[in-house]
C-alpha positions as CSV (number, residue, x, y, z in Angstrom):
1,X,104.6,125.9,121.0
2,X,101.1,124.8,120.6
3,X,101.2,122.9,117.2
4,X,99.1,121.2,114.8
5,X,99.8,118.4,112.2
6,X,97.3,117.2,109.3
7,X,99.0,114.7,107.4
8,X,100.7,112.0,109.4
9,X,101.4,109.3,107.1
10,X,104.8,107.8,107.0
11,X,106.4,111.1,106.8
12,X,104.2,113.5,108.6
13,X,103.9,110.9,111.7
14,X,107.4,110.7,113.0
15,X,108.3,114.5,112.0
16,X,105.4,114.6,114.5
17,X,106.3,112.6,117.1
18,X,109.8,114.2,116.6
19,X,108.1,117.7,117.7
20,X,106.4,116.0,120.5
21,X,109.4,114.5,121.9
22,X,111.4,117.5,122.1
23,X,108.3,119.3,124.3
24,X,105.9,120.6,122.0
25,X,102.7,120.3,122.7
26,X,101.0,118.8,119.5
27,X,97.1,117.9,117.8
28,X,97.0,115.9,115.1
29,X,94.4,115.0,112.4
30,X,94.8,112.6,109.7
31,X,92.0,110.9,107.6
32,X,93.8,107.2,108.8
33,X,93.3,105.6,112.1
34,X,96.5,106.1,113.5
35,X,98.4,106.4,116.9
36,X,101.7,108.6,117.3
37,X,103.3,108.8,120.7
38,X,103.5,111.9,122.0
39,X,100.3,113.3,119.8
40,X,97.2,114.0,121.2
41,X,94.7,113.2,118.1
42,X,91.7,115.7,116.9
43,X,88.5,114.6,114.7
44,X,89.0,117.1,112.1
45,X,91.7,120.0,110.6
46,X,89.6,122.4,112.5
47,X,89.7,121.2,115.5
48,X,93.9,121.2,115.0
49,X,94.1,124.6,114.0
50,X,92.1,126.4,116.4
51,X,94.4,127.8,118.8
52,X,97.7,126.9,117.3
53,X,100.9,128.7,116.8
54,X,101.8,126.5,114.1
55,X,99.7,124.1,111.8
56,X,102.4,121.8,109.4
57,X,100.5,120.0,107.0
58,X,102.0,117.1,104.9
59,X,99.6,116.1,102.3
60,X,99.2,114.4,98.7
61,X,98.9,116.9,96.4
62,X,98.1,120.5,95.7
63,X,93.8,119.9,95.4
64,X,93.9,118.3,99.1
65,X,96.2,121.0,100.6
66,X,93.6,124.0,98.6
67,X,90.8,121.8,100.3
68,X,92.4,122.2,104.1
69,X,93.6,125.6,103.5
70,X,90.1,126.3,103.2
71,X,89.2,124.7,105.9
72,X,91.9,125.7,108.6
73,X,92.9,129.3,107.6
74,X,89.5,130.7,108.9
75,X,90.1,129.6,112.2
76,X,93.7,130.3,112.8
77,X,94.7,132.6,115.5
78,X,96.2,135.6,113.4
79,X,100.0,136.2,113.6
80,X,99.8,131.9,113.1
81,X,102.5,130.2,110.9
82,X,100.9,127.5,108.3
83,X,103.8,125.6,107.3
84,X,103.1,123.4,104.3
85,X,105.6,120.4,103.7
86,X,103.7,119.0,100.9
87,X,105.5,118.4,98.2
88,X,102.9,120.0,95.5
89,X,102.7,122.3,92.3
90,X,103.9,125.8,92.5
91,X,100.8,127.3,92.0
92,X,98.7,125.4,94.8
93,X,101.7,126.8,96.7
94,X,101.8,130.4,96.0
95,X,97.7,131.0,95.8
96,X,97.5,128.7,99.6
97,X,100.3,131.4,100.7
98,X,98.2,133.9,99.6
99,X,95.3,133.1,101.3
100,X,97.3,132.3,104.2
101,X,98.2,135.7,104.5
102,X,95.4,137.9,103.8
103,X,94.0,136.2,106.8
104,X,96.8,137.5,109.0
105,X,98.9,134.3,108.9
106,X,102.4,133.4,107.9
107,X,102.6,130.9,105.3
108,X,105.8,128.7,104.6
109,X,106.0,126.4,102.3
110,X,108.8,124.0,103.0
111,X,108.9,120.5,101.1
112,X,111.3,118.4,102.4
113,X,114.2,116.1,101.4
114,X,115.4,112.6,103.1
115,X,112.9,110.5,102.9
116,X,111.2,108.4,105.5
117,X,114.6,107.7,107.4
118,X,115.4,111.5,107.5
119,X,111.7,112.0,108.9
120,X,112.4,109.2,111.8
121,X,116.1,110.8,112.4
122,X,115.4,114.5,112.6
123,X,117.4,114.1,109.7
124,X,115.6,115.7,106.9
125,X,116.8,119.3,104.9
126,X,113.7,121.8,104.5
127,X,113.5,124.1,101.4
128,X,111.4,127.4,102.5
129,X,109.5,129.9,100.5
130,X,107.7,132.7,102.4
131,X,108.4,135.7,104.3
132,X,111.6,136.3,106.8
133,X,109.2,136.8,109.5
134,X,107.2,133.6,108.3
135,X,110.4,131.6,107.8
136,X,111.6,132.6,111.8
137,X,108.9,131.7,113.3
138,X,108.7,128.4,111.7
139,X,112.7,127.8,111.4
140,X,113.5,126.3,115.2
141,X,111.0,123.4,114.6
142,X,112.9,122.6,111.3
143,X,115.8,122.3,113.6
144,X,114.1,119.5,115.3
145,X,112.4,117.8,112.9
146,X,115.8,117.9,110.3
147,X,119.4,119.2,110.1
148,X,119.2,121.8,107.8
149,X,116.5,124.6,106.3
150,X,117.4,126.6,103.4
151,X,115.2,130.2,102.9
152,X,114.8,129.7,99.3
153,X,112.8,133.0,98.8
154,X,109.1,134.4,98.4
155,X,106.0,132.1,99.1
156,X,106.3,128.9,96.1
157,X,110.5,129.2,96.1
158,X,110.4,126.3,98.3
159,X,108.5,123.9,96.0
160,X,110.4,125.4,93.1
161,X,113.6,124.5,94.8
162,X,112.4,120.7,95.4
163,X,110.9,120.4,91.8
164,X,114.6,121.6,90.1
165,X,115.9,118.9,92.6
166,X,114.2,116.4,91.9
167,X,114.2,117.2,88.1
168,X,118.1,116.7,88.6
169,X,117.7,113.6,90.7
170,X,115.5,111.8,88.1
171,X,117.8,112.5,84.8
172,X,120.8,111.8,86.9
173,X,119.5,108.5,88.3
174,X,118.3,107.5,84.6
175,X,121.2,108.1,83.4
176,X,123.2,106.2,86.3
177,X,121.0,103.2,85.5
178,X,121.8,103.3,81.3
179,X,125.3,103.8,81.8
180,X,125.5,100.7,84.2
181,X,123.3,98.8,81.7
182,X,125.9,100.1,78.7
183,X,128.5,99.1,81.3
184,X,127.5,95.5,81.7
185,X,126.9,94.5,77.7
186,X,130.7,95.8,77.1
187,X,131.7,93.5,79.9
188,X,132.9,96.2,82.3
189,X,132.6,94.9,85.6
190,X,130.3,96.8,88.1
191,X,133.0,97.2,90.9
192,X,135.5,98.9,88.4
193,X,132.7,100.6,87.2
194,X,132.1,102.3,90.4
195,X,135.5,102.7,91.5
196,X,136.2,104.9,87.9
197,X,133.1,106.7,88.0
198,X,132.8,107.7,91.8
199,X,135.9,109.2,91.9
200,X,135.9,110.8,88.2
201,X,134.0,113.6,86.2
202,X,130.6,111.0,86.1
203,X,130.5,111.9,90.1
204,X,126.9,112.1,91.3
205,X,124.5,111.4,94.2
206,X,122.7,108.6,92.6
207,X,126.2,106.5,91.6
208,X,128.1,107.6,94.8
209,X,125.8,107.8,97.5
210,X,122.2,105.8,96.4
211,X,124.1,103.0,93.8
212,X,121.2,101.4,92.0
213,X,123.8,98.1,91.6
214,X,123.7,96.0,93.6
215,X,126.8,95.2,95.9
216,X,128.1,97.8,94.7
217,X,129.4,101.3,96.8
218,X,127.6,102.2,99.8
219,X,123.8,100.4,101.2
220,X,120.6,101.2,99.1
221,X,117.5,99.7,98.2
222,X,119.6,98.2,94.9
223,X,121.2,96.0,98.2
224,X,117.6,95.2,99.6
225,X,115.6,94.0,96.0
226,X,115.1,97.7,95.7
227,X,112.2,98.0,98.3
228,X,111.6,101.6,97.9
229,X,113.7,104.4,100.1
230,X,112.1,107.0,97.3
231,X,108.8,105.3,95.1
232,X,109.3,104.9,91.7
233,X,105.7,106.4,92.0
234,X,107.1,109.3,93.8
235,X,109.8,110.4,91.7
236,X,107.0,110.1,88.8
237,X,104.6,112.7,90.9
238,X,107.9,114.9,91.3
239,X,109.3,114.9,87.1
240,X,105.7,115.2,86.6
241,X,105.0,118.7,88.8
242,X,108.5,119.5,87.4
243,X,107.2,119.8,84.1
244,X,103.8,121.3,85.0
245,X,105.9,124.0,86.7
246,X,108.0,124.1,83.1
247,X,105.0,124.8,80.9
248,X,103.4,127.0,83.3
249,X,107.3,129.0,83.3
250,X,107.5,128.6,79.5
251,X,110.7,126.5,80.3
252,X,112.2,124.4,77.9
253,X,113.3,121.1,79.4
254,X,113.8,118.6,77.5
255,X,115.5,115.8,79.9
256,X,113.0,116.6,82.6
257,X,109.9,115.6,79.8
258,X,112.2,112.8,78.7
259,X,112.5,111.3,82.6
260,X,109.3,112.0,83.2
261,X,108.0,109.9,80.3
262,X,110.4,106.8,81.1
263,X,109.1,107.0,84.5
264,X,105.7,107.1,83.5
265,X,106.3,104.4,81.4
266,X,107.9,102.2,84.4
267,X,105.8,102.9,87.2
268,X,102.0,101.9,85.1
269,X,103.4,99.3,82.6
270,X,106.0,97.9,83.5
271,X,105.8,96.9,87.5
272,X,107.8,99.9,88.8
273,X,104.7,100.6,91.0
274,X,106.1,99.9,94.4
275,X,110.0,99.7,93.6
276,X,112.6,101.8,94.4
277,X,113.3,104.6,91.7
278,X,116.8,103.1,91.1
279,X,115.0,100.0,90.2
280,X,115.1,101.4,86.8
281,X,118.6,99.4,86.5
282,X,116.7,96.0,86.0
283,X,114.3,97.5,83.8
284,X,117.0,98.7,81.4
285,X,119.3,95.3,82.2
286,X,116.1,93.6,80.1
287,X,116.2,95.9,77.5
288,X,117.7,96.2,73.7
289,X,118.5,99.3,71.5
290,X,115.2,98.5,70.1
């Protein structure tokens, strides 16, 4: 296929280059000076999307992805996929889709999960909203760029799948991090810690497969002074749409608002900017009841 990319930052580049590798010939455009092998780079969105079979975007946030829709959709080819893997509100997501496809495209959005590793290992799992139609034509270059793609439903299921993810992965790792913290004060050590609640009903992905202890179960940033694998700042963008989506939904969550407040309160005052989002172990470790 004849692809474009807008967006190739630390994700978007080698989900790129991934594409280019396997023998598609892709543009890119991104507003940083960058090189990725395999990409033959454009001045502007435009220029990418004229002519393509497929634009992927991967952008910031839901005002910079309305700002290239409206630059790129009037000069897609019609019958053209526009697969967004942004991770952005709902509502940027559904009204982009529906531009999108009262031009004659087929929109997908399709945030991802994995991380920058996943993105450099083809590794990464894709949730999709949009059409069947839309979600074909896009599906074989989510086999190459990750192992797995989920059609979630209509256009906006996608980033409503990611935001109830991630909703669930920042209570879950909050609540990792306060029971380790609870854990060390009664003089519990961290290994038998683990070794209870990895293989009993306190099972989760953030104690047995992301650890924020250090030394403790399998490698993570806890193991490498928590440089980040997900940004403290990221999971905050994430709780934060979560609960954008929640009051535009008239949903009551509680432990979402809760998570995303703590985060909040990390990431601007107290040096979380830059950490790992299990880096909220040390942050509670230096904490009372009080």
């Amino acid at each position: 296929m004849k692809i474009g990319f807008i967006g190739l930052g630390n994700m978007g580049g080698p989900m790129a280059a991934n594409l280019a590798k396997a023998g598609h010939e892709v543009t890119g455009f991104d507003m940083a000076d960058v090189v990725i092998d395999g990409v033959t780079m454009a001045d502007s969105g435009a220029a990418v999307a004229t002519g393509a079979d497929v634009v992927i975007t991967m952008l910031p946030n839901g005002q910079i992805l309305r700002a290239v829709a409206n630059e790129i959709i009037p000069v897609m080819s019609k019958g053209a996929a526009f697969v967004d893997c942004s991770t952005v509100d709902v509502d940027s997501a559904r009204t982009v889709a529906d531009q999108a496809t009262a031009a004659g495209l087929l929109p997908v959005d399709a945030p991802v999960s994995g991380g920058v590793g996943g993105a450099a290992g083809g590794t990464l799992t894709f949730m999709a909203g949009g059409s069947k139609d839309a979600f074909a034509k896009a599906d074989p270059l989510f086999d190459i760029m990750g192992q797995k793609a989920v059609h979630c439903g209509e256009a906006g299921a996608g980033q409503a799948a990611k935001i109830c993810n991630n909703m669930i992965l920042g209570v879950t790792m909050i609540a990792t991090c306060e029971a380790f913290a609870l854990a060390d004060k009664l003089g519990l050590d961290r290994q038998s810690m683990f070794d209870v609640v990895s293989t009993s009903s306190g099972y989760s992905w953030t104690m047995n497969a992301y650890c924020p202890a250090p030394g403790v179960g399998p490698q993570s940033p806890a193991d490498n002074d928590y440089q980040p694998g997900f940004a403290s700042e990221l999971m905050l963008k994430d709780l934060r749409l979560s609960q954008q989506a929640a009051e535009s939904a008239d949903a009551d969550t509680p432990m979402g608002q809760a998570a995303a407040a703590l985060y909040e309160q990390f990431v601007e005052n107290e040096g979380g900017l830059g950490t790992d989002f299990s880096a909220m172990l040390p942050r509670f470790e230096k904490r009372t009841r009080s």
